[in-house]
LUMTORBA-503267 format. One line per 5 residues: for each residue x, z, y of N, C-alpha, C, O. Coordinates in nm, 4 decimals. Atoms other than C-alpha are relative to their C-alpha. Layout:
N
X Z Y X Z Y X Z Y X Z Y ~ ...
end
This chain:
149
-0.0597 -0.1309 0.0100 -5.9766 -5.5593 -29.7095 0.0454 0.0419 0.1397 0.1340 -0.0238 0.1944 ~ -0.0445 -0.0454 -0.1250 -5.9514 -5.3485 -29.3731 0.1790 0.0800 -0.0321 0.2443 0.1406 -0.1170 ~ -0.1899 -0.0779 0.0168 -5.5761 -5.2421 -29.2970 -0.0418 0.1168 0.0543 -0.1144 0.1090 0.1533 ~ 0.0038 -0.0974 -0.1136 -5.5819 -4.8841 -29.1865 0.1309 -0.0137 0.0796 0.2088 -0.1087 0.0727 ~ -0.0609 0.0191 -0.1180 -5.3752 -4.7783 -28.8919 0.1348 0.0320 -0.0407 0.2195 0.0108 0.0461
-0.1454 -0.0190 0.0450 -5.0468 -4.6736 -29.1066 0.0603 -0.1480 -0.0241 0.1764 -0.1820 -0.0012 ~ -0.0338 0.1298 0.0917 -5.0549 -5.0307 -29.2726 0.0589 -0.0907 0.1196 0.1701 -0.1410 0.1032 ~ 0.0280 0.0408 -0.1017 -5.1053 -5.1879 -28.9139 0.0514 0.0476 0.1040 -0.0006 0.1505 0.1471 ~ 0.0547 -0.0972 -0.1454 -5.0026 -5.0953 -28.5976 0.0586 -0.1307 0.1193 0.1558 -0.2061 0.1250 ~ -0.0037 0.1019 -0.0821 -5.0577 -5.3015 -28.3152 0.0604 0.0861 0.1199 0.0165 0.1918 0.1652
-0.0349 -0.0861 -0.1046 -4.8218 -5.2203 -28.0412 -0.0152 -0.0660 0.1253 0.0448 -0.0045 0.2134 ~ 0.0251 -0.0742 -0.1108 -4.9561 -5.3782 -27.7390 -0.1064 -0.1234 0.0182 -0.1243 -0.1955 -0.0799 ~ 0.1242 0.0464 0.0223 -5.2520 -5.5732 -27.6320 0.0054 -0.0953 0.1042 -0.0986 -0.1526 0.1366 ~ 0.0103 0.1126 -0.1522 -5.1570 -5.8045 -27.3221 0.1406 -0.0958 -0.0301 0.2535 -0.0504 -0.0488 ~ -0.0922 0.0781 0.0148 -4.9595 -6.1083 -27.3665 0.1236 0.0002 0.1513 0.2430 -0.0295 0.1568
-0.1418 -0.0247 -0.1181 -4.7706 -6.0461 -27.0143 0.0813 0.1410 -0.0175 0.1433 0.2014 0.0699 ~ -0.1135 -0.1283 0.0461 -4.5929 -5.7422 -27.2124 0.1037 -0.1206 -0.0727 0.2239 -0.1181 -0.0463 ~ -0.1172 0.1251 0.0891 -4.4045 -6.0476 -27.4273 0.0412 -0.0313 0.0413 -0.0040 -0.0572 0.1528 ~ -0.1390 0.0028 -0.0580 -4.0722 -6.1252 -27.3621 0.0097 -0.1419 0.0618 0.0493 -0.2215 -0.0234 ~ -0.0154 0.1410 -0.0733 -4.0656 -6.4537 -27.1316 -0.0135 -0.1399 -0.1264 -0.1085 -0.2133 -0.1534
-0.0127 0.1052 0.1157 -3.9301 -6.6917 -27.4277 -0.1518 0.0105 -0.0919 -0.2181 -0.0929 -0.0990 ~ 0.0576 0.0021 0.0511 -4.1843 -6.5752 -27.6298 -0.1800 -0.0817 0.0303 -0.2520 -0.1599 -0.0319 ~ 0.0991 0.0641 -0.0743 -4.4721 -6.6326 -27.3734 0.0143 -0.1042 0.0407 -0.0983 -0.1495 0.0612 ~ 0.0310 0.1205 -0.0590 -4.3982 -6.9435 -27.2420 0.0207 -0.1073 -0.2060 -0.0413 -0.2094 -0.2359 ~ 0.0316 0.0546 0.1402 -4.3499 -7.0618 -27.6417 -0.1659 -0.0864 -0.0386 -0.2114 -0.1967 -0.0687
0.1166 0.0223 0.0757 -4.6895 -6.9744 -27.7183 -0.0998 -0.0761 0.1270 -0.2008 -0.1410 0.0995 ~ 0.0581 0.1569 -0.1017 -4.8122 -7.1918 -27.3905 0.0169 -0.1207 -0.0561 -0.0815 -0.1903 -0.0809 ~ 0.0071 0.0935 0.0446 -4.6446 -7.4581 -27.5260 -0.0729 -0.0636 -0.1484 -0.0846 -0.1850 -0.1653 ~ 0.0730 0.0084 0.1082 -4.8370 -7.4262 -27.8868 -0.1112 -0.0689 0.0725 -0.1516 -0.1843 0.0584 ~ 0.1426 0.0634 -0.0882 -5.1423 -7.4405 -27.6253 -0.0202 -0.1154 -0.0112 -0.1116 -0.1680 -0.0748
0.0304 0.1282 -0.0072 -5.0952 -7.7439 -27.5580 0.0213 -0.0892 -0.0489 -0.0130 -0.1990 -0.0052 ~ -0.0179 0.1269 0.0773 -4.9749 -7.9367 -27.8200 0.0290 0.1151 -0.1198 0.1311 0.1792 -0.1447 ~ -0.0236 -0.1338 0.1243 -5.0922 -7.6889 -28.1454 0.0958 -0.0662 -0.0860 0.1358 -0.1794 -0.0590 ~ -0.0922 0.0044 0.0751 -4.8635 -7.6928 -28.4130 -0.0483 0.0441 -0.1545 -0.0432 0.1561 -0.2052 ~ 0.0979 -0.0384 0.1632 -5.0540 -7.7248 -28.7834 0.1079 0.0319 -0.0837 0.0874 0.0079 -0.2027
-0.0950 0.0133 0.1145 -4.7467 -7.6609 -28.9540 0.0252 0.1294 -0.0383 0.1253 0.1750 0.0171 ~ 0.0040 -0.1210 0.0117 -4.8007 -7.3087 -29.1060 0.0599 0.0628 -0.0925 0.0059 0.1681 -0.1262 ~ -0.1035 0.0316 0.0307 -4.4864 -7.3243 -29.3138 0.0899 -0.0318 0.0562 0.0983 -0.0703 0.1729 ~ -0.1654 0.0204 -0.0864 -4.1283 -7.3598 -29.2729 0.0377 -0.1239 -0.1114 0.1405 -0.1883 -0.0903 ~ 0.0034 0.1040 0.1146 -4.1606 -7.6135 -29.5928 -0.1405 -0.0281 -0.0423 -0.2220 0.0517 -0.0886
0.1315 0.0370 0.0926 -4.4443 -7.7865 -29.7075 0.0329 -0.0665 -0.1576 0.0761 -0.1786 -0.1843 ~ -0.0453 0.0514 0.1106 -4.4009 -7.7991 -30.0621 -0.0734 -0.1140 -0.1014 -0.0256 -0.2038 -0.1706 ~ 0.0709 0.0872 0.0590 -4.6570 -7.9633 -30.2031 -0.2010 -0.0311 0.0698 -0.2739 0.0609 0.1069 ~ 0.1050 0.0709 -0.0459 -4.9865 -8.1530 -30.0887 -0.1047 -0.1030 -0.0683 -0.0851 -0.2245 -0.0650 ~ 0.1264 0.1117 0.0409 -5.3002 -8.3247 -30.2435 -0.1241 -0.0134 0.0743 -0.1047 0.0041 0.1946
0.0755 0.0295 -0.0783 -5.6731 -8.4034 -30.1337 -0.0392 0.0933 -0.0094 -0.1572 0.0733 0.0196 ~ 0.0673 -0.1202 -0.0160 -5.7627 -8.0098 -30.1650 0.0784 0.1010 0.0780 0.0244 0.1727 0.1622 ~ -0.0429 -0.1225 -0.0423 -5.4919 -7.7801 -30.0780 0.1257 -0.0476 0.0942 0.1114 -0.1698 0.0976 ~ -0.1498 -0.0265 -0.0552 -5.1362 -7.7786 -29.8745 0.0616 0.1503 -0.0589 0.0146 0.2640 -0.0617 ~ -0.1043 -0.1546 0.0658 -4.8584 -7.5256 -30.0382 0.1208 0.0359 0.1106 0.2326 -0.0142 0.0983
-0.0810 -0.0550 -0.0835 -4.6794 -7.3721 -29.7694 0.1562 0.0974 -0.0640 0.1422 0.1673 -0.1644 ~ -0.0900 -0.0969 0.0265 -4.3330 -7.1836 -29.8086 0.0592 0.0452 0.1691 0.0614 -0.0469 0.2507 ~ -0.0197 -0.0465 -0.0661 -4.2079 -6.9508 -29.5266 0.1607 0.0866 -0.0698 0.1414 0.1513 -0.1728 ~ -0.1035 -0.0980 -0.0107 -3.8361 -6.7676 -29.5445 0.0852 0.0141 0.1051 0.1293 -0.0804 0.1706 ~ -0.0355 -0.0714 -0.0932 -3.6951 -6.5879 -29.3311 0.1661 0.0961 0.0061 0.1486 0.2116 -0.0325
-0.1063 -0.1188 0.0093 -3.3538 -6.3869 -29.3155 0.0114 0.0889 0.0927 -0.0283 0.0295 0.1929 ~ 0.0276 -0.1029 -0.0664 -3.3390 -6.0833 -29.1239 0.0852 -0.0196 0.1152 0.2054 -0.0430 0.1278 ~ -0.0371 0.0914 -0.1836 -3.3412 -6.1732 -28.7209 -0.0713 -0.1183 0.0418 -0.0939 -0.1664 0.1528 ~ 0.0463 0.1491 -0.0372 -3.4983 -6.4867 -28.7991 -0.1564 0.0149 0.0454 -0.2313 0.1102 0.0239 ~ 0.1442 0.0010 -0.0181 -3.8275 -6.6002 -28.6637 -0.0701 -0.1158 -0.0161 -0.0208 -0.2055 0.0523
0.0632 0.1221 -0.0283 -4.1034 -6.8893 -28.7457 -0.0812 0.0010 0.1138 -0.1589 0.0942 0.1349 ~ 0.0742 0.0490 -0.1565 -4.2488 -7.0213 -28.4093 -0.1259 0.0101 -0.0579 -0.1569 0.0084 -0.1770 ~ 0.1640 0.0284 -0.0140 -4.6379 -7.0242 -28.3088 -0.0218 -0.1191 -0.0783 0.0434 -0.2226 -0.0647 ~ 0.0559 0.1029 0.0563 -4.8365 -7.2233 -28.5496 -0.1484 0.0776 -0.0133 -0.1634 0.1997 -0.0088 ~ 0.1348 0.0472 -0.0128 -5.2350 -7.3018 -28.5692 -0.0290 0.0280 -0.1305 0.0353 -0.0197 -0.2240
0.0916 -0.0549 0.1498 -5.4483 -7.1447 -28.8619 -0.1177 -0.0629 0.0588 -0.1568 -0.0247 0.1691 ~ 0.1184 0.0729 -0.0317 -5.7599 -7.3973 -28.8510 -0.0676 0.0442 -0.1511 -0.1833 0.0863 -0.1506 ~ 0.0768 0.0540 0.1023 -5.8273 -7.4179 -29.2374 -0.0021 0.1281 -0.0853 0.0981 0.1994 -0.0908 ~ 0.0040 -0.1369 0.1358 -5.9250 -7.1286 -29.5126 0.1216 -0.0018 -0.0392 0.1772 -0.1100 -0.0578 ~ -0.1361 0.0195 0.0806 -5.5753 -6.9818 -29.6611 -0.0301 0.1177 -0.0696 -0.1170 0.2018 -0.0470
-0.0962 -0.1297 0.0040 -5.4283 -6.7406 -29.8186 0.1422 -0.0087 -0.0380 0.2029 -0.1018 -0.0910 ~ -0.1353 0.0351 0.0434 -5.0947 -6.6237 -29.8476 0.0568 0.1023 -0.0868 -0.0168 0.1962 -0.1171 ~ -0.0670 -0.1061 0.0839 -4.8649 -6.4179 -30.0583 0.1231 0.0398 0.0181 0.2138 -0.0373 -0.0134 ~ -0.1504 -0.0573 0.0245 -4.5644 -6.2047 -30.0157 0.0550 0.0021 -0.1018 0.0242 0.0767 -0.1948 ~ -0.0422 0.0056 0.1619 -4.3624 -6.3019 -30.2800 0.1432 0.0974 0.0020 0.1913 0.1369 -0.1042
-0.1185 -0.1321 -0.0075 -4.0567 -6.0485 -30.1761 0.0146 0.1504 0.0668 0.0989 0.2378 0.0469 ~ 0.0022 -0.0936 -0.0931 -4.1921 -5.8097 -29.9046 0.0897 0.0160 0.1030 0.1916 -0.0531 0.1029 ~ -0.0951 -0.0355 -0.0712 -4.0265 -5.6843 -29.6484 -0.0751 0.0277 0.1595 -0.1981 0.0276 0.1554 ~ 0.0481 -0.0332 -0.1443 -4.1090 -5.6083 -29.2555 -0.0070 -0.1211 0.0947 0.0921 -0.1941 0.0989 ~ 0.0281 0.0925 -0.1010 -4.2496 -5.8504 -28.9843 -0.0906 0.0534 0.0867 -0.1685 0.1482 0.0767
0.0364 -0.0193 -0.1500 -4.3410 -5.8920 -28.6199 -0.1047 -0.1060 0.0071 -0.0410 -0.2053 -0.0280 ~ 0.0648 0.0585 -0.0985 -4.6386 -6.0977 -28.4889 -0.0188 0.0100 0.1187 -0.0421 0.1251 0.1555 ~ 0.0961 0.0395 -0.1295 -4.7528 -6.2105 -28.1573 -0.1207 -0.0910 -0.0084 -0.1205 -0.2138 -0.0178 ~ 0.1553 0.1054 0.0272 -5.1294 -6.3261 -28.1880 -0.0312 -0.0383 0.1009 0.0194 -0.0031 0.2074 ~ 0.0291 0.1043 -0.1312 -5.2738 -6.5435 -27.9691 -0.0803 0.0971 0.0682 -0.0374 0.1100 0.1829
0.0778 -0.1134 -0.0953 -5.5452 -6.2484 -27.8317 0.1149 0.1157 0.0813 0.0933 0.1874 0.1789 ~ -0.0787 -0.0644 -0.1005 -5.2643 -6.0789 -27.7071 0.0843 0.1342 -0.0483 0.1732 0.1918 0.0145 ~ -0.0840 -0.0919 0.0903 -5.1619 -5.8130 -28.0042 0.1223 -0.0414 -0.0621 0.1469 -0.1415 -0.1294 ~ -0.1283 0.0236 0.0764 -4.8377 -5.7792 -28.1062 -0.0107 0.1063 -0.1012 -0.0599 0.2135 -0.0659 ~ 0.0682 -0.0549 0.1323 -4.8684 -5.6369 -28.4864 0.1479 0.0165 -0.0880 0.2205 -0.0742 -0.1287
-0.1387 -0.0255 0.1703 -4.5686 -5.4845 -28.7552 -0.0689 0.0200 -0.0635 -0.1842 0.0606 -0.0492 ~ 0.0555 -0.0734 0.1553 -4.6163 -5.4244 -29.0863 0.0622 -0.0476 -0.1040 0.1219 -0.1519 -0.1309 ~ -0.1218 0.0137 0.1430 -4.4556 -5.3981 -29.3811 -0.0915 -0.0768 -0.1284 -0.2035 -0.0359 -0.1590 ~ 0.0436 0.0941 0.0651 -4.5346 -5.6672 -29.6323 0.0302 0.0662 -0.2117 0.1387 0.0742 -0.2694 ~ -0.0517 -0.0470 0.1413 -4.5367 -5.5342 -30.0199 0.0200 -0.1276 -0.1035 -0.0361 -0.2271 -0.0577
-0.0575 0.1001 0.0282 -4.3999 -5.7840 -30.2682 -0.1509 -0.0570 -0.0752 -0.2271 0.0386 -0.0608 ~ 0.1061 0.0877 0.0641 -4.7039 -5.9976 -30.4525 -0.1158 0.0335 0.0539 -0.2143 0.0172 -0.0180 ~ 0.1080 -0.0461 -0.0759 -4.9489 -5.8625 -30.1833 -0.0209 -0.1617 0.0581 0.0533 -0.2555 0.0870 ~ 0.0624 0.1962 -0.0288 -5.2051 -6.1881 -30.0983 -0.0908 0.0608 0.1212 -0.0929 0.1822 0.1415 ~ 0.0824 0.0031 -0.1018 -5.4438 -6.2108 -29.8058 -0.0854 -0.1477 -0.0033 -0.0292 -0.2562 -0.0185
0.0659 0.1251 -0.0177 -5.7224 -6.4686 -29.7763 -0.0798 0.0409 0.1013 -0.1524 0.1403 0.0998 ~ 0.0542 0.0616 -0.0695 -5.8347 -6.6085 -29.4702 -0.0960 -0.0418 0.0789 -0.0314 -0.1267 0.1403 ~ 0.0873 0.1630 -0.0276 -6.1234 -6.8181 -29.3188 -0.0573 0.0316 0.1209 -0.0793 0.1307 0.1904 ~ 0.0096 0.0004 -0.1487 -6.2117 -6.9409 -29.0485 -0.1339 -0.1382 0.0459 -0.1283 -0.2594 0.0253 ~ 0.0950 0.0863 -0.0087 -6.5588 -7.0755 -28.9223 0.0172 -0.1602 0.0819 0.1310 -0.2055 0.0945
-0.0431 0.1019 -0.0863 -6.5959 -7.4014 -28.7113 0.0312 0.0555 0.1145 -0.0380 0.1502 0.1517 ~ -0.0115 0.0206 -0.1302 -6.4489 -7.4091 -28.3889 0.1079 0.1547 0.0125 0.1534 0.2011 0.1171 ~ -0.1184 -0.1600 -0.0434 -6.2016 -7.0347 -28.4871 0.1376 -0.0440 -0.0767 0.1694 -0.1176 -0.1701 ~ -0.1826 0.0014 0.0313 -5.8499 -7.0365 -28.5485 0.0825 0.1676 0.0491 0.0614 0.2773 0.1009 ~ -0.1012 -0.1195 -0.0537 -5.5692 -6.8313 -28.5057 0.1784 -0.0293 0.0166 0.2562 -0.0987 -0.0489
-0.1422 0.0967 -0.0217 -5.2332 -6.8801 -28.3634 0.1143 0.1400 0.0309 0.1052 0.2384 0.1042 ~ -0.0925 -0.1549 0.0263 -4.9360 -6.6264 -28.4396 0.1305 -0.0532 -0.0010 0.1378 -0.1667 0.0462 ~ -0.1286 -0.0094 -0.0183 -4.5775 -6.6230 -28.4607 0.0281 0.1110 -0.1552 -0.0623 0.1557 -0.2257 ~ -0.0259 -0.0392 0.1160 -4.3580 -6.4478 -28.7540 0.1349 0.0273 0.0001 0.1999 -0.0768 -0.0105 ~ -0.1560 -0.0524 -0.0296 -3.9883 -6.2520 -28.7153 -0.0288 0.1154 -0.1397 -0.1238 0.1879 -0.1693
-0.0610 -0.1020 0.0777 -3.8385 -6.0590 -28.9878 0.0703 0.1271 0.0549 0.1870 0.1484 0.0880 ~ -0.1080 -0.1700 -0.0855 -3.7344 -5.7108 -28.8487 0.0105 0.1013 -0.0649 -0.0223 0.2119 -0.0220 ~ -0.0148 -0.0330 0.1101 -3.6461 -5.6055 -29.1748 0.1911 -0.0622 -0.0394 0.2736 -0.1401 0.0084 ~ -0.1359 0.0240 0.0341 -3.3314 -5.5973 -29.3608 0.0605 -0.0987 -0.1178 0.1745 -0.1334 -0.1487 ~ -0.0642 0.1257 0.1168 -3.3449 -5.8512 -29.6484 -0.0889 -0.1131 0.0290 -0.1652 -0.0947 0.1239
0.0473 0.1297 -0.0316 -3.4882 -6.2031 -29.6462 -0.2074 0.0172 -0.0685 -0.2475 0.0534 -0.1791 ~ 0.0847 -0.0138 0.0147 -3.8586 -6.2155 -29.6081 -0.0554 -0.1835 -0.0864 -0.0145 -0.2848 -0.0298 ~ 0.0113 0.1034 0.0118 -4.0265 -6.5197 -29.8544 -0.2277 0.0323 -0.0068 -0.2978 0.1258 -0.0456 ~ 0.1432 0.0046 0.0008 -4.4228 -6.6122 -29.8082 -0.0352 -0.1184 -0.1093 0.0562 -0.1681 -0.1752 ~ 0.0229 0.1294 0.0466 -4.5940 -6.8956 -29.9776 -0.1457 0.0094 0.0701 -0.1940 0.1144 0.1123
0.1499 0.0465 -0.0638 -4.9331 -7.0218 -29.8400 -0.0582 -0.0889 -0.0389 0.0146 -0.1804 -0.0775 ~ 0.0710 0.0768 0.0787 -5.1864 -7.2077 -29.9677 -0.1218 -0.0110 0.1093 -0.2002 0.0816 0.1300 ~ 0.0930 0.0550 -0.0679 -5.4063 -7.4251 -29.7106 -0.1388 -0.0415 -0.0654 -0.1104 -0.1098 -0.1638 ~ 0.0646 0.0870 0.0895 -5.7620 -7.5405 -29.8523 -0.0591 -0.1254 0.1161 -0.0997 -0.0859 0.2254 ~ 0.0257 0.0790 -0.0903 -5.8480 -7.8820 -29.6752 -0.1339 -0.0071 -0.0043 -0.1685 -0.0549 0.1037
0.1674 0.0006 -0.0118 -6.2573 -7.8647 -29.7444 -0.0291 0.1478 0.0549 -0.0846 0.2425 -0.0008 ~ 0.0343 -0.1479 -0.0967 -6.2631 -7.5813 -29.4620 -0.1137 -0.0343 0.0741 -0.1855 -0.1300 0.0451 ~ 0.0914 -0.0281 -0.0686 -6.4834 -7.5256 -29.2411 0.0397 -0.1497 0.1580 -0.0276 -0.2465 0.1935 ~ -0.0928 0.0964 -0.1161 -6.2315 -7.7238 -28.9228 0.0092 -0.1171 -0.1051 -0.0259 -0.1055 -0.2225 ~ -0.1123 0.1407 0.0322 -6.0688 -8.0726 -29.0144 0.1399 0.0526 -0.0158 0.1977 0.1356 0.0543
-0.1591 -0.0699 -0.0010 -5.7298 -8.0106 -29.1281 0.0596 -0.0910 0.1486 0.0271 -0.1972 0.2017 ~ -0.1002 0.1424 -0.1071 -5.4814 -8.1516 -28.8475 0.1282 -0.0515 -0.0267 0.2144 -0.0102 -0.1042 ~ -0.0899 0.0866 0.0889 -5.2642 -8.3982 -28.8778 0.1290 0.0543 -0.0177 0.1412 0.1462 0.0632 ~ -0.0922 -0.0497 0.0033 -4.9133 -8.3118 -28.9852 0.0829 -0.1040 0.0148 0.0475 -0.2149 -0.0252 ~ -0.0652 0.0920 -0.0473 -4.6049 -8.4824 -28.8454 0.0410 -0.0290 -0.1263 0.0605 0.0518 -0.2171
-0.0429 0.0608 0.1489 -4.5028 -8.7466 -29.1243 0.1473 0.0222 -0.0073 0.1967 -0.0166 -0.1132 ~ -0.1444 -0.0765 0.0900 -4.1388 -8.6015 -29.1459 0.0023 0.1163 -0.0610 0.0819 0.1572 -0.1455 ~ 0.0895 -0.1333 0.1469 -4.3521 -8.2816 -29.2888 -0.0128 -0.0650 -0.1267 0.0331 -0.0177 -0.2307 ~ 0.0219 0.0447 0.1665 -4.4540 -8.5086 -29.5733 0.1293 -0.0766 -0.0497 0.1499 -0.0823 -0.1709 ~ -0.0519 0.0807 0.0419 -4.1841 -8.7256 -29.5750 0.1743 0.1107 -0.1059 0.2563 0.0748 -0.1904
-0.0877 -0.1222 0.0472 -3.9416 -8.3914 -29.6712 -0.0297 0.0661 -0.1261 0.0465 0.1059 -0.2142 ~ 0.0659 -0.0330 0.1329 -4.2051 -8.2877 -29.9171 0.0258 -0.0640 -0.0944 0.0402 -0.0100 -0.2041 ~ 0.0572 0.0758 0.1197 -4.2224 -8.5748 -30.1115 0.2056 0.0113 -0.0936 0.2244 0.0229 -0.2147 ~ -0.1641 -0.0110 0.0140 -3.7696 -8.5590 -30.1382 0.0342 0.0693 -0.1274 0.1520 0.0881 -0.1577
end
């Protein structure tokens, strides 16, 4: 589904417009990515990862690595900020049970960032599939070891 340009709007196209912290962040993703595309991993078997994302208004999840087919779902709506790794920074207002799927051939990814600049608490859920196209990557074992709790 194409977003038109109300849904979307990308406001600027060069990563040396981003605010210092932000840019030297997404350097450090560079070099040591960050598969963790959640703020909770809730649940995990040999097909999928279940992501949860919330947010309260101000907050932001750091740069993380999209390797594997997803999709996700706004399960409350609300307004958010990206910074993508090509260099767009992107708002848009999230409607509540609105989904998006994903994918991503060998060797593409995508690496973003995620701020609430909205006024009530933004919640996502995500759903990884591990028979993608990439290898999933590994996740630090205090990711699973939180899950399993």
């Amino acid at each position: 589904m194409a977003l038109t340009m109300m849904e979307k709007t990308a406001l600027k196209t060069d990563r040396s417009a981003w605010p210092d912290a932000i840019a030297k962040e997404f350097e450090q993703e560079r070099a040591n990515p960050n598969p963790c595309v959640g703020s909770r991993l809730v649940s995990e078997n040999e097909r999928v990862r279940v992501w949860e994302i919330r947010l309260q208004p101000g907050e932001r999840f750091g740069f993380h690595r999209h390797v594997l087919d997803y999709f996700w779902s706004a399960i409350s709506g609300g307004r958010g900020r990206q910074h993508v790794h090509d260099g767009t920074t992107v708002e848009y207002t999230y409607q509540p049970g609105e989904t998006r799927h994903e994918t991503y051939a060998e060797g593409e990814f995508k690496v973003h960032d995620l701020q609430n600049i909205g006024d009530k608490e933004m919640i996502f859920m995500t759903v990884e599939f591990l028979d993608s196209a990439n290898k999933p990557m590994p996740l630090p074992e205090q990711v699973r070891s939180k899950a399993a709790a």
